[in-house]
C-alpha positions as CSV (number, residue, x, y, z in Angstrom):
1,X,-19.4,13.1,-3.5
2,X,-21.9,11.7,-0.5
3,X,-19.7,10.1,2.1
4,X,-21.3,6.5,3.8
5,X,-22.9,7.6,6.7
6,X,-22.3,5.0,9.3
7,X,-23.8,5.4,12.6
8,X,-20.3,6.9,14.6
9,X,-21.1,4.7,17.4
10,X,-20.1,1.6,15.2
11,X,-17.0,3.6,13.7
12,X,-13.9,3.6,16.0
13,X,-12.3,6.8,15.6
14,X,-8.6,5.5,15.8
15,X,-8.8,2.9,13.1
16,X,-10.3,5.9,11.0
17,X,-7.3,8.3,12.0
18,X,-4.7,5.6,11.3
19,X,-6.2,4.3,8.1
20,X,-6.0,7.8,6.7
21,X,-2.9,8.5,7.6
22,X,-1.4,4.9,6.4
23,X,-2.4,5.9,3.1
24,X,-1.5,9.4,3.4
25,X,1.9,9.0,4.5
26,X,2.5,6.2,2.1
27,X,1.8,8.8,-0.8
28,X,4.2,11.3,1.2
29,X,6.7,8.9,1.4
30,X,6.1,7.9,-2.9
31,X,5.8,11.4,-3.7
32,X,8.8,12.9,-1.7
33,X,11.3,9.8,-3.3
34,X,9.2,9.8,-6.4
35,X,11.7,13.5,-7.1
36,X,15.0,11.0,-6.7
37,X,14.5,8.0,-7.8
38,X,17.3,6.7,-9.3
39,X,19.7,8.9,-7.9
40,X,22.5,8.0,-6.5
41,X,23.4,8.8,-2.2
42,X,25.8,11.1,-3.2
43,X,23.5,12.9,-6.0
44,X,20.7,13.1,-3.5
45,X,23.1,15.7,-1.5
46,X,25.1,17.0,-3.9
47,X,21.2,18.4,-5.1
48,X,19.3,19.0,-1.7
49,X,22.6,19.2,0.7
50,X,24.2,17.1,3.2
51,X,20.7,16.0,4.9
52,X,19.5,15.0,1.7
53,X,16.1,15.3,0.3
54,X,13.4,16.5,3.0
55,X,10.6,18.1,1.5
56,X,8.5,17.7,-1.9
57,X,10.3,18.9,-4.9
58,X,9.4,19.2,-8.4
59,X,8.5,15.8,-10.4
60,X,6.6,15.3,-13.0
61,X,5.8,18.4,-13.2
62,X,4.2,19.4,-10.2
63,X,5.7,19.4,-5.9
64,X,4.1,16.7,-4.6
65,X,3.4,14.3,-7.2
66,X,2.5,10.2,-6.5
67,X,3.5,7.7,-8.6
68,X,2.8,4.4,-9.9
69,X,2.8,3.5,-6.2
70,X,0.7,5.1,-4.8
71,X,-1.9,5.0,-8.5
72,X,-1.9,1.0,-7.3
73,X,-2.3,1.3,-4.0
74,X,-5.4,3.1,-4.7
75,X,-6.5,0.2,-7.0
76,X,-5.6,-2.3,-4.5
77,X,-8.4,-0.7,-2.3
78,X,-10.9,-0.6,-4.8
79,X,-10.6,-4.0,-5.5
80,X,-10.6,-5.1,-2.1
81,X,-13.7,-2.9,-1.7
82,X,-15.5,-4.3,-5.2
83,X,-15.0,-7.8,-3.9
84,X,-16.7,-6.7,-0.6
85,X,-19.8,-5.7,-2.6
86,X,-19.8,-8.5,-4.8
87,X,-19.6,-10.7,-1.4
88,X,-22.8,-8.9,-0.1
89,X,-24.1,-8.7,-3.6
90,X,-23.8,-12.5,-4.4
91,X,-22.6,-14.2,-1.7
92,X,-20.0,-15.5,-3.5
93,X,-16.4,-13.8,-4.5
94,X,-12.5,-14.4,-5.4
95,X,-10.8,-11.4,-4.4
96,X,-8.1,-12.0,-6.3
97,X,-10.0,-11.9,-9.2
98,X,-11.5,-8.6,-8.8
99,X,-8.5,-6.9,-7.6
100,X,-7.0,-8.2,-11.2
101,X,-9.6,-6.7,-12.7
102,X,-8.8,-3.2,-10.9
103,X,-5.4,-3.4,-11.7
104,X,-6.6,-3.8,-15.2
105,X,-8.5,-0.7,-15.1
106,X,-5.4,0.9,-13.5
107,X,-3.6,-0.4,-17.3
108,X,-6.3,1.1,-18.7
109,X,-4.7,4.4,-17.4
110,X,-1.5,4.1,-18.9
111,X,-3.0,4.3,-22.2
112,X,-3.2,0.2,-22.6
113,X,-6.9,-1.1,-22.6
114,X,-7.0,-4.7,-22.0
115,X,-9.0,-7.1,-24.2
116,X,-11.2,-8.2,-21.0
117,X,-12.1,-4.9,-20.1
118,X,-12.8,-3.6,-23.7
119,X,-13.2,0.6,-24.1
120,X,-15.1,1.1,-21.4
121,X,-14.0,-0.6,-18.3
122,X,-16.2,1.1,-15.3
123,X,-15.1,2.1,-11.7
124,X,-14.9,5.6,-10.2
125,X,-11.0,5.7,-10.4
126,X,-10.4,5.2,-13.6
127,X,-12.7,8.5,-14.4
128,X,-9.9,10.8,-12.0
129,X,-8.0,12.3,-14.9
130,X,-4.8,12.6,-12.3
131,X,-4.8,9.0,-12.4
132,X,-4.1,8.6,-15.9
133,X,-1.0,10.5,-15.4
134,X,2.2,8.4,-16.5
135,X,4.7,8.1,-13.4
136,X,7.1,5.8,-14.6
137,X,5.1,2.6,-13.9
138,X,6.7,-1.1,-13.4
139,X,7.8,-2.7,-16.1
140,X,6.8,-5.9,-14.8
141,X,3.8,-4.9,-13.7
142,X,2.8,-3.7,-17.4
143,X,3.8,-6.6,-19.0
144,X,2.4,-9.3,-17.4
145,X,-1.2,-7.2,-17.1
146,X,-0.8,-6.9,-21.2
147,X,-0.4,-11.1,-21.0
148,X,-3.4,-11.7,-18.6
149,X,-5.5,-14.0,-20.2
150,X,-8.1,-14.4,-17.5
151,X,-8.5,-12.6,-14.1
152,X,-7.9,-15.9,-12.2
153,X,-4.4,-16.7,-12.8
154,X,-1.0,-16.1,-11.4
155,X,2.0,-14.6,-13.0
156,X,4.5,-17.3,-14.8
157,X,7.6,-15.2,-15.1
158,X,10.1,-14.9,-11.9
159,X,10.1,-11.7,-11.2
160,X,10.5,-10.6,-7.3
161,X,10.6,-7.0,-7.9
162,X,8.8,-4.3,-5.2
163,X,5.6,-3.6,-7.2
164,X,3.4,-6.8,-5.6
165,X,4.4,-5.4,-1.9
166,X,4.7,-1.8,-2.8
167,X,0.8,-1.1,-3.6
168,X,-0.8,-3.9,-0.7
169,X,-1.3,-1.7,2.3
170,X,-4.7,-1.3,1.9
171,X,-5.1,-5.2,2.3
172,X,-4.1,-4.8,5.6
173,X,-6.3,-1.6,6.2
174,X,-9.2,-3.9,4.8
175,X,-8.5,-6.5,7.8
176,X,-8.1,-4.0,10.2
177,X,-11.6,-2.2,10.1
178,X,-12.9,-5.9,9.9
179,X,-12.2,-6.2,13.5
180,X,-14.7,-3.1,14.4
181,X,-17.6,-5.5,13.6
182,X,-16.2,-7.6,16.7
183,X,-13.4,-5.8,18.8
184,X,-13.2,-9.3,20.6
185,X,-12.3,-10.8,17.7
186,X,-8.8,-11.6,16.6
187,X,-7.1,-10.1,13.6
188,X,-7.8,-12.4,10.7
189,X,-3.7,-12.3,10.1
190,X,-3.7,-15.2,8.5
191,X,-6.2,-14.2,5.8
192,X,-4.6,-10.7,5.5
193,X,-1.1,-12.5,4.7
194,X,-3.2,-14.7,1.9
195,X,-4.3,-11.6,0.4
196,X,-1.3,-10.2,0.3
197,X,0.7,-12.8,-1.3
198,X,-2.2,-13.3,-4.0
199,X,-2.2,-9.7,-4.5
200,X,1.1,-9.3,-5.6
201,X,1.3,-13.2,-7.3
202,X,-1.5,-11.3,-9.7
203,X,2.3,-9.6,-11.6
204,X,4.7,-11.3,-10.0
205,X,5.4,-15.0,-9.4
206,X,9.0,-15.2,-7.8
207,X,7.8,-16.4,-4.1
208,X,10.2,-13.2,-2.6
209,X,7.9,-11.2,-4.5
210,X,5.0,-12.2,-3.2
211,X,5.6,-13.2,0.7
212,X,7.1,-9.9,1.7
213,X,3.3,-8.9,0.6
214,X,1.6,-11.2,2.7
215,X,4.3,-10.0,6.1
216,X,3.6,-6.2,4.9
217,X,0.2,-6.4,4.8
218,X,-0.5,-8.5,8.5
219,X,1.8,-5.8,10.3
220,X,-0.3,-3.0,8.8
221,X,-3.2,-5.3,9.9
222,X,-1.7,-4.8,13.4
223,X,0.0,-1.7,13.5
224,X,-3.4,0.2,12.9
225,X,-4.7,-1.5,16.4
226,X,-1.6,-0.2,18.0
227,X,0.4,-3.3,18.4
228,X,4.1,-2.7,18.6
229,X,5.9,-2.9,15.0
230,X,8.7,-5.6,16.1
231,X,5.4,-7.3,17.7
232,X,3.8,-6.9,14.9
233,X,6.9,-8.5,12.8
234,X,7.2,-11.7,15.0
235,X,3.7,-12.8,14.5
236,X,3.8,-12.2,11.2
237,X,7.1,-14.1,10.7
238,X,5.2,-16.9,12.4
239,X,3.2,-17.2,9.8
240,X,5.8,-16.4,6.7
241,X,8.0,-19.0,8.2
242,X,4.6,-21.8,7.5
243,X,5.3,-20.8,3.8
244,X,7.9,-22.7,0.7
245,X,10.6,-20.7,-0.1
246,X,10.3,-17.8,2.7
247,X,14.0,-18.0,3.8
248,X,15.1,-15.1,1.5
249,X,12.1,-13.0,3.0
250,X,12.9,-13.3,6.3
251,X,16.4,-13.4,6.4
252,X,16.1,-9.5,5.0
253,X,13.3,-8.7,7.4
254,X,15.3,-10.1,10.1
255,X,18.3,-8.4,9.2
256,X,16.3,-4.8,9.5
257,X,15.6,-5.4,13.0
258,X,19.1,-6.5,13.9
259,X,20.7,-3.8,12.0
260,X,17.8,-1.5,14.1
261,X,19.0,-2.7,17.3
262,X,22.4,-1.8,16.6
263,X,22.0,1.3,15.2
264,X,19.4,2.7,16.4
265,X,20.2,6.3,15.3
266,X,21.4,5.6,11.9
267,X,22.5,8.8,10.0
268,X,21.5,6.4,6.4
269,X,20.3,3.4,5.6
270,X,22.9,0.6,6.0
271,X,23.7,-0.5,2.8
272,X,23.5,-4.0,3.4
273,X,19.6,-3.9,3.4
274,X,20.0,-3.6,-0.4
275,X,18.3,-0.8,-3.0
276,X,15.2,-1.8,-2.9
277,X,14.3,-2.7,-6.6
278,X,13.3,-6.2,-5.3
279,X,10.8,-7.1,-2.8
280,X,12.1,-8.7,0.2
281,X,15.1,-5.6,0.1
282,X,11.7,-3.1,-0.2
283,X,10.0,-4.2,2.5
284,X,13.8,-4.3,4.9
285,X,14.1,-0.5,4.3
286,X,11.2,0.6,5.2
287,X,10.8,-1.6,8.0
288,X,14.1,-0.6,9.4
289,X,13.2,3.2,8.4
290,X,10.4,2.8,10.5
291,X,12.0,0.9,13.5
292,X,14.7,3.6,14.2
293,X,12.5,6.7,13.2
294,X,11.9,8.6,16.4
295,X,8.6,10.1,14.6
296,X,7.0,9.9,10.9
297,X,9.1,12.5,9.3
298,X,12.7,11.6,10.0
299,X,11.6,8.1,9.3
300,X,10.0,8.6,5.8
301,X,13.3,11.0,5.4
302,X,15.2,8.6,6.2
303,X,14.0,5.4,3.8
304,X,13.9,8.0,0.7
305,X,17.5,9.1,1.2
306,X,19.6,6.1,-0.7
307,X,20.7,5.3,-4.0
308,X,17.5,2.9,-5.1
309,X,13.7,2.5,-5.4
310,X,13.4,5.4,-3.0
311,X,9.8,6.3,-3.9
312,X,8.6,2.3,-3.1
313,X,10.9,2.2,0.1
314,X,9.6,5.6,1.1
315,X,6.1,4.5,0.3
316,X,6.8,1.4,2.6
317,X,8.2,3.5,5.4
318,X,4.8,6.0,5.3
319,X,2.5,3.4,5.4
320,X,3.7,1.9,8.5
321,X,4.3,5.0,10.2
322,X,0.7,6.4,9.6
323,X,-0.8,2.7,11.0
324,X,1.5,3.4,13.5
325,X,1.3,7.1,14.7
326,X,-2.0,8.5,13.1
327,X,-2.6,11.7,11.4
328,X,-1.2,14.0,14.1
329,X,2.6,12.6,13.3
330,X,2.3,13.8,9.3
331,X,3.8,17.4,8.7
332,X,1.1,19.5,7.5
333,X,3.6,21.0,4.5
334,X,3.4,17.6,2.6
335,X,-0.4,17.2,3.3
336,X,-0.6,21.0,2.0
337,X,0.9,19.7,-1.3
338,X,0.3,16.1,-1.9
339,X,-1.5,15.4,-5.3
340,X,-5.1,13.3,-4.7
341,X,-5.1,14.4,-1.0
342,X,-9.1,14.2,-1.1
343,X,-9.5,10.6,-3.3
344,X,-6.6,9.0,-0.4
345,X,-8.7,10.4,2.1
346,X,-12.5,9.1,0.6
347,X,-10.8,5.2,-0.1
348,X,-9.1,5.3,2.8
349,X,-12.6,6.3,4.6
350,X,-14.3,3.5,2.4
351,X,-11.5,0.9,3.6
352,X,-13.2,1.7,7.2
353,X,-17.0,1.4,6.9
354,X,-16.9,-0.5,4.0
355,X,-16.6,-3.9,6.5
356,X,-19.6,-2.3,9.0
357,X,-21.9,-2.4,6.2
358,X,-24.3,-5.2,5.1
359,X,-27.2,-5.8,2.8
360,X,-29.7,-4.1,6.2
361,X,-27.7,-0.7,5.9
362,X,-28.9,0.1,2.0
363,X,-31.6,3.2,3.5
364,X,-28.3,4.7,5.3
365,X,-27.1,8.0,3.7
366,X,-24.7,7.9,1.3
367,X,-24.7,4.5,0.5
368,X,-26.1,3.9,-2.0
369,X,-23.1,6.3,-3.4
370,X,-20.8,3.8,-1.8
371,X,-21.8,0.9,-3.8
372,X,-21.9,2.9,-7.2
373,X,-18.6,3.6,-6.6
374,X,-17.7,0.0,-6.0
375,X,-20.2,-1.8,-7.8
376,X,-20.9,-5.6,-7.3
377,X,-19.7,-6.5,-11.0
């Protein structure tokens, strides 16, 4: 598969390292909680000793297998990158629209083909046979893609589970590389948030199921530039806190950092941040993971290590301690053994020239690949 060829002067090299490794470690961190999910503390250890789980074990039937997480994730980047084409294409695009329609493809892949797709519903993931893999998907998510009845509308039920933030890192990504077109720009945060809460409104209409979206995906947005994570938090409190109903949000959020202040060397994570199953408790353990880790590993150790959603909270963890530290910081075992190493790598390389290219770049190399991979429709 041909690669976009962007000129390298207009690429800068860090946002490429760090997008990669976002989406690299976020699959690390799904993969290596995807083998204990559901397991109780206590099970963890009795299983993998007294440190717990620290390296990929069999699930699913293979060492380092993604889930669900990380199978969305991927189709939250190729909607984000779809409605960048249609945008160039048209002039004229609802990104929440065309990432429902990815996530429909993504249905399509568990075996449940959705009336406004048809049989045939196009796009270059759907045709990876390792993404049709079953990985014990969302309920809600399933559900309330069956029910869609147009790409345009926003879940009804009230359910603030993890799956709208779990899968919205590469919303932030997308906002990220944005800024290469104009380094003396500021961070569209404001936008990134939006898209992040209308991301995950697409399956899941509780408001704590949506904000902790919108926060996730501006401190990726930041993180990737190198500002410091609790810098990266405040600003993008100050923007959940201009939202209804965002108390529950940032009181857990806000609770991570205090509880990562006082202890900073924490041998678990605190139970008072919660499992994980619902949002707002997702997006406190990894954040607190990833305030206290001293480097990538112990931190993506430490937020798959408790009795809850450890793949989603390990997910969380990875994703901001790629933005933050780069590819460097991963250990090369799990990159040696994670499943869809190479497709993480080409979105997460699309995610950063896909924002440098316009409707004068269509003689470049490889992109004409680009935009058949993420067509305009």
């Amino acid at each position: 598969m041909t690669k976009p060829e962007v000129p390298a002067s207009r690429i800068d090299p860090t946002v490429r390292d760090r997008t990669r490794a976002c989406l690299l470690a976020g699959a690390a961190g799904d993969a290596l909680g995807g083998a204990v999910e559901f397991l109780a503390l206590s099970d963890i250890r009795k299983r993998f000793g007294a440190g717990g789980i620290r390296d990929f074990a069999p699930a699913y039937g293979r060492i380092g297998a993604i889930t669900d997480d990380t199978q969305m994730t991927l189709f939250t980047a190729e909607g984000m990158l779809r409605a960048y084409s249609r945008w160039l294409g048209k002039g004229i695009c609802h990104p929440p629209s065309v990432i429902a329609n990815a996530y429909l493809r993504w249905l399509k892949t568990q075996d449940e083909p959705h009336p406004l797709h048809g049989n045939n519903p196009d796009g270059w993931l759907i045709r990876i046979p390792e993404l049709h893999a079953l990985r014990a998907p969302g309920n809600t998510c399933l559900s309330t893609l069956r029910e869609m009845k147009s790409l345009g509308e926003r879940a009804a039920n009230n359910s603030k589970g993890c799956g709208g933030v779990m899968r919205v890192a590469p919303i932030g990504l997308w906002f990220a590389a944005e800024k290469q077109t104009d380094p003396t720009c500021e961070l569209r945060l404001h936008d990134a948030f939006r898209c992040g809460v209308d991301a995950a409104a697409i399956t899941h209409g509780h408001p704590s199921g949506q904000l902790p979206a919108g926060l996730f995906s501006a401190m990726i947005a930041q993180t990737v530039h190198g500002v410091a994570l609790p810098e990266a938090l405040e600003r993008g409190s100050a923007i959940l806190r201009t939202h209804s109903n965002h108390e529950e949000t940032l009181r857990a959020v806000e609770h991570a950092l205090e509880l990562a202040a006082a202890f900073p060397e924490p041998e678990t994570i605190p139970p008072e941040l919660g499992q994980g199953w619902v949002a707002e408790e997702a997006l406190a353990i990894g954040l607190y993971a990833a305030l206290v880790a001293p480097n990538l590993e112990t931190g993506v150790i430490l937020a798959v290590n408790h009795g809850g959603d450890s793949d989603s909270t390990g997910s969380i963890a990875g994703n901001l301690l790629g933005a933050m530290h780069g590819m460097d910081a991963i250990p090369a075992r799990w990159l040696k053994s994670l499943e869809l190493r190479q497709i993480i790598e080409q979105v997460a390389d699309d995610l950063t020239i896909a924002p440098l290219l316009d409707g004068d770049d269509s003689d470049l190399p490889g992109v004409g690949d680009f935009f058949e991979r993420y067509p305009e429709h």
